[in-house]
C-alpha atoms as one frame of an Amber mdcrd trajectory, in Angstrom:
protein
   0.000   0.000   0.000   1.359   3.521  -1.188   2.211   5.128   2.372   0.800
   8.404   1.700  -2.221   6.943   1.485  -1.385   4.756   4.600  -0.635   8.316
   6.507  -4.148   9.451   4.938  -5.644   6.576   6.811  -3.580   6.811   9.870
  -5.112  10.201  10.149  -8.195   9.498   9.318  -8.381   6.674  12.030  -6.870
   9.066  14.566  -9.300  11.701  14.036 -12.542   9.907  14.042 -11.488   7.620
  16.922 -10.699  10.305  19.197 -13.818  10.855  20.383 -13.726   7.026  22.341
 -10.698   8.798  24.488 -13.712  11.197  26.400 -15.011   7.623  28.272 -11.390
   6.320  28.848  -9.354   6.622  31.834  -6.425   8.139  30.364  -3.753  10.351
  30.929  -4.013  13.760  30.091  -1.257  13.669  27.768  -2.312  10.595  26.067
  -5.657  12.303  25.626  -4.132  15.236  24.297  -1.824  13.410  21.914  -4.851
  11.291  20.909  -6.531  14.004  19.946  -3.458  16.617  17.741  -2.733  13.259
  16.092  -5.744  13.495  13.782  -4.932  16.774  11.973  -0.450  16.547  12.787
  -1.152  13.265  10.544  -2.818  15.397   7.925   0.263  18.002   7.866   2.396
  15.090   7.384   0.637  13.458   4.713   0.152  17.008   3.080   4.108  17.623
   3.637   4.632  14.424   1.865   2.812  15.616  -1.786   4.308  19.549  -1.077
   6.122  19.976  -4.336   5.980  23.864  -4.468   4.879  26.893  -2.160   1.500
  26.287  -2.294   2.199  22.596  -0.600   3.860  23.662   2.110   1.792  26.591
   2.689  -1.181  23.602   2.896   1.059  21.665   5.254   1.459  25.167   7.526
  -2.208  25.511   7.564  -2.880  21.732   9.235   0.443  21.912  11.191  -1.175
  25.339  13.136  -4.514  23.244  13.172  -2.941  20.632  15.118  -0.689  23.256
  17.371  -4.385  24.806  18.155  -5.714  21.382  19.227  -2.848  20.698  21.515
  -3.004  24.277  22.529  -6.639  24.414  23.702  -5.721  21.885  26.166  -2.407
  22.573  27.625  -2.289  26.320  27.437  -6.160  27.625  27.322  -8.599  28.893
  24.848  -6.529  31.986  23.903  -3.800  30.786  22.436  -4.990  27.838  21.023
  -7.521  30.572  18.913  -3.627  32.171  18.678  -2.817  29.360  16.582  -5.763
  28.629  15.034  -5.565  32.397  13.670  -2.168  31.816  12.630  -3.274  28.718
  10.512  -6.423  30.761   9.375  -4.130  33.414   8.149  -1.837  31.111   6.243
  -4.657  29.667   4.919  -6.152  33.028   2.927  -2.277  33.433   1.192  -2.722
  30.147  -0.008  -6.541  30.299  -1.108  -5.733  34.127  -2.437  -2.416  32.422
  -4.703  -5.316  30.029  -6.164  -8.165  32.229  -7.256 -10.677  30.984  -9.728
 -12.166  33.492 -11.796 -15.899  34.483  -9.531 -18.949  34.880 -10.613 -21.567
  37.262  -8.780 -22.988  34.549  -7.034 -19.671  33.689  -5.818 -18.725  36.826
  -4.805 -22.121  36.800  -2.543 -21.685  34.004  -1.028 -18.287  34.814  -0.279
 -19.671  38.206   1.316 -21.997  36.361   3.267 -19.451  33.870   5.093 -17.221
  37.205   5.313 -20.154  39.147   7.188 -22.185  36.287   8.596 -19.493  34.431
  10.826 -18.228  37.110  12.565 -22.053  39.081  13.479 -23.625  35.495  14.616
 -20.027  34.708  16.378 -20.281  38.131  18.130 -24.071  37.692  19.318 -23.611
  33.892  20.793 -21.782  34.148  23.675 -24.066  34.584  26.999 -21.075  37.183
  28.790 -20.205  39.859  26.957 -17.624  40.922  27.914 -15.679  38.465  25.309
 -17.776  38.891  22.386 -15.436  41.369  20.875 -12.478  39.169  20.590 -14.610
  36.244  19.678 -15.672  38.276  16.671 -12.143  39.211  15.925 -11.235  35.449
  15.678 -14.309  34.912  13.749 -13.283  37.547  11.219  -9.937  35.847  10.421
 -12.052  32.328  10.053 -14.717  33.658   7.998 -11.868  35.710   5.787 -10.412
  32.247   5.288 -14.059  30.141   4.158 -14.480  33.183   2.206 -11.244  32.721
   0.501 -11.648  29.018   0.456 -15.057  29.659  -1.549 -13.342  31.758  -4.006
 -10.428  29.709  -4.844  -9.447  27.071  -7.460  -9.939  24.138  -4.930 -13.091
  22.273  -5.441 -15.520  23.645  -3.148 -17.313  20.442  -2.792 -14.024  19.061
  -0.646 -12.159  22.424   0.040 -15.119  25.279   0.221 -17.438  22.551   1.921
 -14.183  21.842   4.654 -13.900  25.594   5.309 -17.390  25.829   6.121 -17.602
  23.032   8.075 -14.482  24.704  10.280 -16.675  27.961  10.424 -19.586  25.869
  11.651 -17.881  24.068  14.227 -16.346  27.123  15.610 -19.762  28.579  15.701
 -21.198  25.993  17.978 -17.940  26.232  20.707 -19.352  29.886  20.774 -22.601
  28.975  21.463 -21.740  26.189  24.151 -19.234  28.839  25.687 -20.913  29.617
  29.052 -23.988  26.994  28.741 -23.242  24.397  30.606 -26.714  22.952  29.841
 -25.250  22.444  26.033 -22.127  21.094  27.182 -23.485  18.013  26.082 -22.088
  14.733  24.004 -24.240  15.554  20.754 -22.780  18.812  20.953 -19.333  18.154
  21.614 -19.395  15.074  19.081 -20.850  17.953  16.133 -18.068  20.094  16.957
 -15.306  17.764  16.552 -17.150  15.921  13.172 -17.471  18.975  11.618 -13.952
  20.357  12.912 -12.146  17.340  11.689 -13.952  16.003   8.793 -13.058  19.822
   7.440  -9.738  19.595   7.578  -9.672  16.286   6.163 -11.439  17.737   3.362
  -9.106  20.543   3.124  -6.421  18.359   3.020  -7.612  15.801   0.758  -8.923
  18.557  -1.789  -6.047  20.583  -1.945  -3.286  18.199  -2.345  -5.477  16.208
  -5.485  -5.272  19.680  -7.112  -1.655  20.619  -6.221  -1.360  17.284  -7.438
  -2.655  17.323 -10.746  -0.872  20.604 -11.218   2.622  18.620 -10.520   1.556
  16.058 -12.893   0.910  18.319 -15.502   4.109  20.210 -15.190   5.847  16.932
 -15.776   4.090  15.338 -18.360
C-alpha cells in the first residue's frame, strides 16, 4: 500500500477515533496526543505531496490546526484561537495564490461567510464581555471560508471543509458559558465537523496541487 495513502488513513483513524478517548481513563497527555494526532497526521501526509509553495503553505495551515488542538488543552482557549488564527491566516495566502475566476454569485456568497461568521459569532456568547475578541477570531475564520469559496480548490471538498471549520467554531461559541449544552451531541458535532473539514481541506487541496505537478511533468 502507497504510504501516503497509509498516513491518509492513519489520520483518518486518529481523528474519528478520538472521540472514544472522552469515556477512557487516560492520561491527560495521552488524551491530548490522541486528539493533535488526527490533523499533525494530515500536515504530514500534506508535507509528503508539497512539491511547491502552495504545498507547504497547505502543510502550515494543518500543522497550526494541530498546534491549536494541543493548545486548547495545555495552554487555554486563547492561544490555542492564537494558533488557530495563525493557521487561518496562512490559509487566505494560499486560497488568495489560487483564485478561480468568480462569478456574482460567488462573490455573494463569499460576502456572506465574510459578514455572517463574525455578526452570529459576536451575538452567541451569553457574557459579553468576550464577544469582541470572539468576533475578531471569527473575522480571520470567515476571511479564510471566504477565501476558500473563491479559490481554485473544489468547493465540494475544500469550500465545503472551510465551512464546516466555520460551523464548528460557531457551535464552541454557542456552548461557551452553557453548561446545559455542554453536552455529548454537541461536543461530538463540533469535533465531526472540525475534523472532517480539515480532512477535506487536506484531501482537496493536495489532489489539485497534485494534478498541477503532474501536468508540469508530463
Amino acid at each position: 500500500m502507497n504510504p501516503r495513502r497509509i498516513l491518509l488513513a492513519a489520520a483518518i483513524l486518529a481523528g474519528t477515533t478520538y472521540v472514544a478517548s472522552w469515556f477512557l481513563p487516560l492520561p491527560a497527555a495521552a488524551s491530548v496526543t490522541w486528539k493533535g494526532a488526527g490533523v499533525a497526521l494530515l500536515a504530514v501526509y500534506a508535507a509528503t505531496m508539497a512539491r511547491g509553495l502552495d504545498g507547504w503553505l497547505l502543510a502550515a495551515v494543518l500543522a497550526f490546526g494541530a498546534l491549536g488542538d494541543v493548545l486548547l488543552e495545555t495552554h487555554g482557549l486563547v492561544t490555542g484561537a492564537l494558533a488557530f488564527l495563525a493557521g487561518h491566516v496562512t490559509a487566505i495566502v494560499l486560497y488568495l495564490r489560487n483564485r478561480r475566476p468568480a462569478a456574482a454569485g460567488d462573490w455573494a456568497v463569499a460576502l456572506a461567510l465574510f459578514v455572517g461568521v463574525p455578526v452570529i459569532a459576536y451575538l452567541l456568547p451569553p457574557q459579553r464581555e468576550g464577544a469582541g475578541l470572539i468576533a475578531l477570531y471569527a473575522a480571520g475564520l470567515s476571511a479564510m471560508a471566504a477565501a476558500a469559496w473563491l479559490s481554485r480548490f473544489p468547493r465540494t471538498l475544500v469550500g465545503a471543509g472551510a465551512i464546516m471549520f466555520a460551523v464548528s467554531d460557531l457551535l464552541i461559541f454557542l456552548r461557551t458559558g452553557r453548561p446545559a449544552l455542554d453536552t455529548f451531541p454537541l461536543g461530538l458535532a463540533v469535533w465531526g465537523l472540525y475534523f472532517a473539514g480539515q480532512a477535506l481541506i487536506a484531501i482537496g487541496a493536495t489532489r489539485a496541487l497534485g494534478r498541477d505537478a503532474a501536468g508540469r511533468t508530463s
